[in-house]
N, C-alpha and C positions, 0 to 999 in steps of 0.2 A: 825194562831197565832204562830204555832213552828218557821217559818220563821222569824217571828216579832222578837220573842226571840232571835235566833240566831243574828242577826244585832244587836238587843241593844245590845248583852254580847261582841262582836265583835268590835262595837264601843266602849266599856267601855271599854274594855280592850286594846284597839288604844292609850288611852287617857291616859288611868295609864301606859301602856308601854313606851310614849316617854318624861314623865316627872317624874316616877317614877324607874321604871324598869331599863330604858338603862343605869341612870348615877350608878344604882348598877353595872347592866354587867360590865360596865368602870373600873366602880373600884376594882372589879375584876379580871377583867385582866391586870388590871395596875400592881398589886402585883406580877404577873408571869411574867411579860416583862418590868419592871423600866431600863429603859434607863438614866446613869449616865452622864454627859458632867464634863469633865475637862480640865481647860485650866492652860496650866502652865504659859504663858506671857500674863502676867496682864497689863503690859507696853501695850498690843495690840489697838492701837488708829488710824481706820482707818479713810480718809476723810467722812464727815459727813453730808447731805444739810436739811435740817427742812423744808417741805414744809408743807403750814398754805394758805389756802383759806378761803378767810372773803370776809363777807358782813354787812355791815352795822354794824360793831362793835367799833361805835367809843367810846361807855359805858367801853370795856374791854380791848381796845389795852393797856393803860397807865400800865395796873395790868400786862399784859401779856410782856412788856416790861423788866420791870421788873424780870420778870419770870427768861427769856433769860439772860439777865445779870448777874443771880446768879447761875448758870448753871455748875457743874464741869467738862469741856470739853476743852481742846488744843483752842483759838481761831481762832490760823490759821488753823484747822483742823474743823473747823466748819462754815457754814454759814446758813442763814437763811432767806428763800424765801417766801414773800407774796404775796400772789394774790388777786387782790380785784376783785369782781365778779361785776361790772355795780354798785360797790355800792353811793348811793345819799345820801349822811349823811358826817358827817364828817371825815371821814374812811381815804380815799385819802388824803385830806390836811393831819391827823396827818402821814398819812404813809410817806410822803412826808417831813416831818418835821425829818425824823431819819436821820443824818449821824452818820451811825455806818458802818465800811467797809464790816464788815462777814452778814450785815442785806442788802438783795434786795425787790425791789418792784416790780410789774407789774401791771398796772393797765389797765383792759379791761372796756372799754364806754358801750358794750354791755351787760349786764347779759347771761349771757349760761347755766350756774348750777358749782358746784363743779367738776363732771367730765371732763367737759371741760376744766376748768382751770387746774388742775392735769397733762391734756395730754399738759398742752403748757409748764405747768412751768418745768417738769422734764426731758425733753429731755437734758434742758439746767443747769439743775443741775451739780454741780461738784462734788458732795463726790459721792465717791462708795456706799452706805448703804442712802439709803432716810428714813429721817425718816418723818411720818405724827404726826398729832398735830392739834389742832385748835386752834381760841383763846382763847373762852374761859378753856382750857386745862391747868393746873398750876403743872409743873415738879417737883417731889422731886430731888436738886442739882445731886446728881449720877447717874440720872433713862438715860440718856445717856451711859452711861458708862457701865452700868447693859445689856441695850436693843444690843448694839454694840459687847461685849465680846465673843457673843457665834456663831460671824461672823468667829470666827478662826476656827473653825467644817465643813468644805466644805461641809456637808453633809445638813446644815440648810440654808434657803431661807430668811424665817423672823422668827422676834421678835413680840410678841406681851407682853405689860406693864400691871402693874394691874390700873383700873381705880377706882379708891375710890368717891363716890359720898359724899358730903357736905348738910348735912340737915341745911337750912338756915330760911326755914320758917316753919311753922302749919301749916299740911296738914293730914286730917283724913288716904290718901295712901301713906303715909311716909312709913311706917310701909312695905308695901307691895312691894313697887319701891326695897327701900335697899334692903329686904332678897331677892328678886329676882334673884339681882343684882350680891350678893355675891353666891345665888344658882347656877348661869351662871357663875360666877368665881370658884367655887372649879369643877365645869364639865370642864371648859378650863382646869384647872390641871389636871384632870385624864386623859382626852384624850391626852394632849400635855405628861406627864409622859409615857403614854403607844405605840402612834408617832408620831399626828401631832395635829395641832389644825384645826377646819372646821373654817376661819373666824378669825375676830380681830375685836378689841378693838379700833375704828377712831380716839381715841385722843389719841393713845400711841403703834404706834408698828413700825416697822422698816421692809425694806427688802433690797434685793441687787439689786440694780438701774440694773443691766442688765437683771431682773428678770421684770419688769414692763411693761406692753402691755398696748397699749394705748385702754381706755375705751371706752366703747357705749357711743354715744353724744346725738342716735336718742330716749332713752325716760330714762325713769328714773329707777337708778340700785341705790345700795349699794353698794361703792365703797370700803367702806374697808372689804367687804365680797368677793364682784369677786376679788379684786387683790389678797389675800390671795391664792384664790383658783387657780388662774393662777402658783403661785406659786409651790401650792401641785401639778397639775398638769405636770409642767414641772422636777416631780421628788425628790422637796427638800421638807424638813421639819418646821414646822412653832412651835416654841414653845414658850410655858408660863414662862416671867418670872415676879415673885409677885414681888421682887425687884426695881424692875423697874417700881417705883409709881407715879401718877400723879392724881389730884385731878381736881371734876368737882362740882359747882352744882349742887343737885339732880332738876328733874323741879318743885317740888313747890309744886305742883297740883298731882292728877292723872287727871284733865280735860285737864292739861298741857300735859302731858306723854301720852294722849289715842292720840291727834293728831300728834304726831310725830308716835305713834305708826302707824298709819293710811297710814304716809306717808314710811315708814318703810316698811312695810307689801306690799304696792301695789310695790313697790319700788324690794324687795322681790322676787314677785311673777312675775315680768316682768323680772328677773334674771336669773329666772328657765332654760331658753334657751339656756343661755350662758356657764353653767356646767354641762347640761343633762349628755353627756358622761361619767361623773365622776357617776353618780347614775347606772353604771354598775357593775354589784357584782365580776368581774376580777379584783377591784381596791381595793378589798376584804375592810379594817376597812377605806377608805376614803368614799367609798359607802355605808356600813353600816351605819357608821356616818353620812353622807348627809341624807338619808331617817330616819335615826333616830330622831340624833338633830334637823334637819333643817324642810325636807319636811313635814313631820308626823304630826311635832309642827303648823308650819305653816298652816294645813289641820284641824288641831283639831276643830275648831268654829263648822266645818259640823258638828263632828260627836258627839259635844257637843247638837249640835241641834236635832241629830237625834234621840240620848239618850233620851232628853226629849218630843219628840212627841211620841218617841213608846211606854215610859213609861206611857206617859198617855191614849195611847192607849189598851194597857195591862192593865189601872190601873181599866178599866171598868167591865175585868172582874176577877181580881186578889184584893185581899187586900194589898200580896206584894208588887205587880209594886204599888199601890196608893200610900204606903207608900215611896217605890223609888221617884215617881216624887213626893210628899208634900217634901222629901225633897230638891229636885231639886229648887221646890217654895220657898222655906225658906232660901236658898242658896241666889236666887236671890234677894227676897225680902231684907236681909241683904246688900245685894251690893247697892240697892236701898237708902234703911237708909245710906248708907256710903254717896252715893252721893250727899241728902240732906246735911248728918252736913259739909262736905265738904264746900258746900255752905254755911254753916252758922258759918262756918271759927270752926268747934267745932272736937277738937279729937275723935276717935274710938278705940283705942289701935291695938290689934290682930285683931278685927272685921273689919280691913282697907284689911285684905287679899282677901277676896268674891269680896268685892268693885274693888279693885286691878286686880285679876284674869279675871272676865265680863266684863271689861273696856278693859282689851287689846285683851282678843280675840276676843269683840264685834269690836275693830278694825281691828284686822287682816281679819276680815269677811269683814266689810265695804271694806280695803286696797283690797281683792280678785278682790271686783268689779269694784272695781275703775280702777285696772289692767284690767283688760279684756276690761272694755269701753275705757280704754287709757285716762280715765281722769286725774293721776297725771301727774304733771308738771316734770319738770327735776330741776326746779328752787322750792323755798319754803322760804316762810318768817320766820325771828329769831324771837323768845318774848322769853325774861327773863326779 
């Protein structure tokens, strides 16, 4: 039974460690190492290419059209490149309908996934500083101008923007999505405050086009996670900045957000290969960071799991551990009632976070195996 113990207090403290713990160390040591950036030429307006892979968005291009044209950026200093991925909607005709000189198209017959298109359209890119974006992604007019300025700093790689989520409908995981959302935004600040950011933000960050390695095609990555990391690893710096806002949608759902999570997670976890060497401790807070933020979080569903079998294995013969897993039961059982009034379209207020929390790591658990069997696609259907 001593053994038993050990694991669970082991795993529990796995769990409060990389969701509790680290982002305090962060921000501690943020306070003894605050890296200042100042730029004195504000004038600073390098060329600029917007690269935007869509599929199937004939619902969003007209808004996101829009977007672009209100945009405070040089126009001959900017252009903007789309890629239609195989899409069968009305997507290509409206794309096809833009003459605008700084907006291009390319449209591919066959579907490949987002990586693929990324590696055909930016070779052919012309601004120095690529920036990414999606459709449905909606710029505050300067968030260019904000993401580009801190390219005068030879020492920074990329930009990543803040992403503001838009509550548009009733959803009992409202509540849960946003505070996540902003809990993963004030951690991008400590980390990028103290030297680099692990990762970005796909609707809103920038890098330096000489900086870009062409992505894995052969299964399914996160590509604004490995490019980042290409980045830190060739030496530069990737930071935060909140100014540089752009608004999205929140999904609506948490039944919405657990299958993106799903795809996320396996996406994720087929990743792991392609920055292993960075998860060496010679790469001192990029490594730390990787096993902290990323791998750790990533791994938690186990040892959430494990917490609760042992604890009900203990609870046989302890009153304590019963009382550990009844609450572990009443944790879940809450998430449970979420999911119901979810269904029945009814608010939960604060009670949306249980609901919120077992939904996604019940998918990052799912995403694990899906990785392993090599069941996700590299491709994946839109619904909003």
């Amino acid at each position: 039974m001593r053994a038993i113990e050990i694991i669970l207090w082991c795993s529990t403290g796995i769990v409060l460690y990389t969701y509790c713990i680290y982002p305090i160390i962060v921000f501690v040591i943020s306070l003894f190492k605050k890296r200042v950036n100042s730029f004195e030429n504000k004038e600073y307006l390098p060329t600029v290419s917007v690269v935007i892979s869509v599929y199937n968005e004939e619902n969003i291009l007209s808004e996101k059209f829009n977007n672009i044209f209100l945009l405070d950026y040089p126009k001959d200093k900017i252009e903007f490149i789309f890629g239609s991925d195989g899409s069968n909607d009305k997507t290509n005709s409206i794309l096809s309908g833009i003459s605008v000189s700084n907006i291009k198209v390319e449209k591919f017959q066959k579907r490949t996934g987002k990586a693929n298109v990324l590696n055909k359209l930016i070779p052919g890119a012309n601004g120095e500083i690529i920036v990414f974006s999606d459709a449905n992604t909606m710029y505050d007019k300067l968030s260019i101008r904000k993401l580009v300025k801190h390219f005068q700093d030879p020492s920074i790689g990329g930009v990543c923007g803040e992403l503001r989520l838009q509550i548009n409908k009733k959803s009992v995981g409202e509540i849960g999505e946003t505070s996540y959302w902003q809990y993963e935004s004030i951690l991008k600040k400590l980390e990028s405050r103290y030297q680099t950011l692990l990762g970005a933000t796909g609707g809103v960050y920038a890098i330096r086009k000489s900086l870009f390695k062409p992505l894995p095609v052969s299964k399914a990555i996160v590509d604004d996670f490995l490019i980042p990391m290409e980045v830190v690893r060739r030496g530069y710096r990737i930071l935060y900045e909140p100014e540089a806002i752009a608004y999205e949608d929140s999904a609506g759902t948490v039944i919405g957000e657990f299958h993106r999570k799903v795809r996320i997670g396996a996406s994720n976890f087929n990743g792991i290969s392609e920055f292993i060497d960075l998860l060496n401790p010679k790469y001192g807070f990029i490594a730390f960071g990787l096993w902290s933020h990323k791998i750790i979080r990533w791994f938690a569903p186990f040892f959430l799991l494990a917490i609760l079998i042992l604890s009900l294995i203990l609870a046989l013969k302890s009153e304590f551990y019963g009382l550990l897993f009844y609450i572990q039961i009443v944790f879940m059982l809450t998430g449970a009632i979420g999911f119901l009034f979810e269904k029945k379209k009814t608010g939960l207020g604060i009670l949306g976070f249980p609901y919120y929390f077992i939904a996604m790591n019940l998918a990052l658990f799912i995403g694990f195996f899906k990785s392993v069997m090599g069941l996700q696609r590299s491709t994946w259907d839109i619904k909003r």
